[in-house]
TORVO-698398 format. One record per residue (C-alpha): residue in one letter; x, y, z. Coordinates in steps of 0.02 Angstrom, whole numbers, plus 50000, padded with zeros to 5 digits. Layout:
BEGIN
AXYZ
...
end
This chain:
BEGIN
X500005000050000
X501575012050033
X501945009649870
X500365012549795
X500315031649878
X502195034549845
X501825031049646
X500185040749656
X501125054849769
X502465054649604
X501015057149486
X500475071849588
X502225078949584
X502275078549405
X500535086649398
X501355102149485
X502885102049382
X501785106149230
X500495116849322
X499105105049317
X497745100949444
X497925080049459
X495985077249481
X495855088349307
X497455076349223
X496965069449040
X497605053348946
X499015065548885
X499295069249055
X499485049249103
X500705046648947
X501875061448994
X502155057449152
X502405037849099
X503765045648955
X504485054449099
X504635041549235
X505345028249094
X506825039949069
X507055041249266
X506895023249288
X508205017349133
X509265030949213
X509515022349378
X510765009449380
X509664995349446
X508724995049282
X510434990449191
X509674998649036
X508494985449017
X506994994648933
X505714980348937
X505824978949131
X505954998349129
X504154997349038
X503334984049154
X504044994049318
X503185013049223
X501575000649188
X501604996649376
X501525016849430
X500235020649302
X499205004949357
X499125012849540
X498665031049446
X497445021549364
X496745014349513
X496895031949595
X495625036849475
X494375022849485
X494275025949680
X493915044049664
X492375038749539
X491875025949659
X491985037749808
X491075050249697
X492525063249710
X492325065349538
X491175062349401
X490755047049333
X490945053349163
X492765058749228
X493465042549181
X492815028649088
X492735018748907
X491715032648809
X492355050848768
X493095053048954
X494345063749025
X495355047949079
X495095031848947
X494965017649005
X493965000748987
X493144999749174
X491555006449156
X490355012349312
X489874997449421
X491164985049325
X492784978049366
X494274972149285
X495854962249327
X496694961349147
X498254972949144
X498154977248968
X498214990448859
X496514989848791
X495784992148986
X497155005649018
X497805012248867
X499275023648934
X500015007348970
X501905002848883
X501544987448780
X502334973448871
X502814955348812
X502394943448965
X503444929349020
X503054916848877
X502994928548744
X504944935548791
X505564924548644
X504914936048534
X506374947048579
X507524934648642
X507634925148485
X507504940148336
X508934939848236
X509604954048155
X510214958348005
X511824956148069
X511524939148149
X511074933247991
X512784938747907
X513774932548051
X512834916148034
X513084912447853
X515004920047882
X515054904648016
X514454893847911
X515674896347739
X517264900147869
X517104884247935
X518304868147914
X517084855247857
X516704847747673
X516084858947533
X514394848147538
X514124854847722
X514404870047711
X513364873047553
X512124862547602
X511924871747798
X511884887447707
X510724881147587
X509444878247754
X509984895447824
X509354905247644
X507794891347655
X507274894647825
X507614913947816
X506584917447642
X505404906147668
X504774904047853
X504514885747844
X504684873348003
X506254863848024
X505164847047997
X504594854547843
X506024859147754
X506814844847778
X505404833747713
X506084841647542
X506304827847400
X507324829447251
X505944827147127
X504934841647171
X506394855947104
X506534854646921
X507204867646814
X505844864546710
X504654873046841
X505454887246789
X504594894246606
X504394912746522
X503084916646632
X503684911846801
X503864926346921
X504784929947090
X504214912447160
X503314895347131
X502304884147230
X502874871047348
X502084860547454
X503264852047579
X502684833147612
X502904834747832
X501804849047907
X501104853048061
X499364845148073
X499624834547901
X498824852447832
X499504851447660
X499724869847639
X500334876647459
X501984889847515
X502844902947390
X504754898147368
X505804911447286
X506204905747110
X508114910047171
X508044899747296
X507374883547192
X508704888147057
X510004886647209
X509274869447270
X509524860947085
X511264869747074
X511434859947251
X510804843247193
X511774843347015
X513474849547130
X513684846447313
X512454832747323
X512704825747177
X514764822747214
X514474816047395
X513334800347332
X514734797247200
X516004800447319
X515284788447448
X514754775247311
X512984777847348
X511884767347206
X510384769947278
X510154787947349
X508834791747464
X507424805047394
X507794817147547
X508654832747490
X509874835647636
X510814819347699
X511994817747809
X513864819447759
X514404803647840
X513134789347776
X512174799847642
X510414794147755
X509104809347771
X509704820547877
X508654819648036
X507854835948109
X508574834548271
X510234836348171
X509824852148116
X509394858048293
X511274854548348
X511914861648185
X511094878248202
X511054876848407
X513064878948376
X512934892848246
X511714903248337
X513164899148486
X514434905348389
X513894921848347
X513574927648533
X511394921348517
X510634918348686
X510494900548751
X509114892248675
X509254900248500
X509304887248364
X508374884348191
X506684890448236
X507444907148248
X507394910548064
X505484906348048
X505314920048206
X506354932048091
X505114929847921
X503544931648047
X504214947848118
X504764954147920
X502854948047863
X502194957648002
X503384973347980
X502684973347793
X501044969347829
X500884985647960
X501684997447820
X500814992547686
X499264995147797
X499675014147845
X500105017847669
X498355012947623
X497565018047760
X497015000447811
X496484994947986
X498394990748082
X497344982248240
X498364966548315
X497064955248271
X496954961148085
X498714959848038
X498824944448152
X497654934248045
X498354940547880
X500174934847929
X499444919047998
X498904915547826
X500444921147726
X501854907047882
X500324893047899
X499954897248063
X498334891648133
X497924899248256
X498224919948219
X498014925548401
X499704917448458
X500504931548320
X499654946548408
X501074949348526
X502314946148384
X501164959948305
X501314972148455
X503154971748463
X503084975948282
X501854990848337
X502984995848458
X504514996448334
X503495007248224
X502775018348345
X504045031348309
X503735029748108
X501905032548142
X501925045248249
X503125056148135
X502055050548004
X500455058348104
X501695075048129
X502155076747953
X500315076247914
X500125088948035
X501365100947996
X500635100847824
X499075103047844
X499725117147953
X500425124847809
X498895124047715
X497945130547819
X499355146747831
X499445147347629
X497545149547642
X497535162247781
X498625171147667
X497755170647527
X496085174947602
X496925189947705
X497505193847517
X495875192547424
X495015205647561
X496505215747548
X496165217147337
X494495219947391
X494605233247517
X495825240347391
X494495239047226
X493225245147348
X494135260647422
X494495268047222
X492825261947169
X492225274447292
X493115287147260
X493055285847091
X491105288147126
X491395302747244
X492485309747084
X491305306946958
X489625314047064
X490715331247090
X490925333046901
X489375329446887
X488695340847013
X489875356546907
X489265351846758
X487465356146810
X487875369646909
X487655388246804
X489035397346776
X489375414246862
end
């Protein structure tokens, strides 16, 4: 409960700072002071720069102003119409007479969008551009055969362009990549439809025509000199085999192969192949958001969520929405400049018209002032012509 006042008693201080009655605060109010205790909070050492626990510690102080707020409408120290979910001074989604538990930004939308505790591999496993480079450097630096390290790199290129599970890729056979898929009117990708997916769901996937030209370089080359190398009469259908036997490679193989890669390069524990399907969600759902705001299109969570879902085979689109609000929270700063350069010109349009108006009754005041005294002149001639002369 001491907390509670001392974080309520720090909302109040900020109130003062900016010259504003607390019980009078608005939802711009709420986020300035949250923008200003994040930057406190990140600078105090304990928060080792961590910005993600500096967000859930900021959601914890407005959650008490929140509550602040709901207990002066209970108490009927203010309005009811004071805060609430419809065109209030203070938004949020606990109406009069209702409660609500859920910590989330639709109830109190001032809130920092936070991943919880099983969603923190959203982050923790995001490769970067960088990671990527550093991978495939790993990969083509390394001592073993020609055939591994073209055929590794051949799963890193797979994995990243195309999303797919590990089980999936490596059901690959080599009858399904012809060169012959390939005509006058093929365009940046064909169809594929790998034999293992999750469920058995038999979904139809784009593969970059690159990438299906580098898989029958790979089979004609690499592949093609291991099984003559080893003696192999009877190769197996599976596209990647293992180096020593020439047997399918198994997928818990390619766990340990990336598992060491993604060790290599500095990844966290824990990173391994599924890493690269994380990456193409994220890039889907990056391009999905932008493509929305250029259009104008709804950017909701849910929206973009079950778009995406459709583009990786995902079933069930709600376990991408906190994918999609990281993504929202990358872009946040696009957006809002966005919003601002909208602004400023509209701004300016509104100032070119001013001028143009004040310029327009200027001319007319102007037209109007010699109109009249070209009247005035012209009645006085008048007025001596009819005049007799002395």
């Amino acid at each position: 409960m001491h907390g509670q006042v001392l974080n309520v008693v720090s909302f109040w201080a900020h109130c003062a700072s900016v010259g504003i009655d607390p019980v009078s605060a608005s939802d711009t109010t709420l986020k300035q002071f949250r923008d200003a205790e994040l930057k406190l909070v990140l600078a105090n050492p304990a928060s080792k720069g961590d910005e993600r626990i500096a967000r859930g510690t900021v959601n914890q102080k407005l959650l008490c102003v929140y509550g602040w707020f709901l207990w002066l409408r209970k108490t009927k120290r203010i309005a009811d119409h004071a805060v609430g979910p419809n065109g209030t001074q203070i938004d949020c989604g606990i109406g009069v007479g209702s409660s609500g538990n859920r910590r989330s930004t639709r109830t109190y939308p001032a809130l920092f969008r936070v991943t919880t505790a099983g969603d923190r591999g959203l982050r923790k496993h995001l490769l970067s551009d960088q990671d990527r480079d550093d991978v495939l450097d790993a990969i083509m630096t390394s001592e073993q055969s020609v055939y591994v390290r073209q055929r590794n790199a051949l799963l890193l290129d797979i994995g990243l362009e195309t999303g797919l599970r590990r089980g999936s890729i490596n059901s690959f056979q080599v009858d399904q990549f012809k060169r012959s898929l390939i005509g006058p009117n093929t365009g940046a990708t064909v169809l594929i439809r790998p034999i293992r997916q999750k469920f058995n769901r038999g979904i139809t996937y784009e593969l970059p025509t690159s990438i299906l030209l580098r898989i029958c370089d790979f089979i004609d080359g690499p592949r093609s000199q291991l099984l003559v190398g080893k003696q192999v009469t009877r190769p197996p259908q599976g596209l990647f085999l293992s180096a020593r036997d020439c047997t399918p490679l198994e997928d818990r193989s390619i766990t340990t192969i990336f598992s060491k890669l993604m060790r290599s390069i500095g990844a966290q524990k824990g990173t391994s192949f599924h890493a690269l399907r994380i990456r193409f969600v994220n890039v889907q759902i990056l391009l999905e958001l932008m493509e929305r705001l250029a259009l104008g299109l709804d950017t909701s969570a849910a929206s973009v969520a079950a778009a995406v879902a459709i583009k990786v085979g995902h079933r069930n689109p709600r376990s991408l929405e906190p994918y999609v609000l990281v993504a929202q929270d990358r872009l946040g700063c696009q957006i809002s400049s966005r919003d601002e350069a909208r602004l400023r010109k509209a701004e300016a349009q509104l100032a070119e018209q001013a001028r143009a108006i004040a310029d327009l009754r200027a001319e007319n005041e102007r037209l109007r002032t010699a109109y009249e005294a070209k009247s005035r002149s012209e009645a006085e001639e008048q007025s001596r012509q009819a005049s007799p002369a002395l």
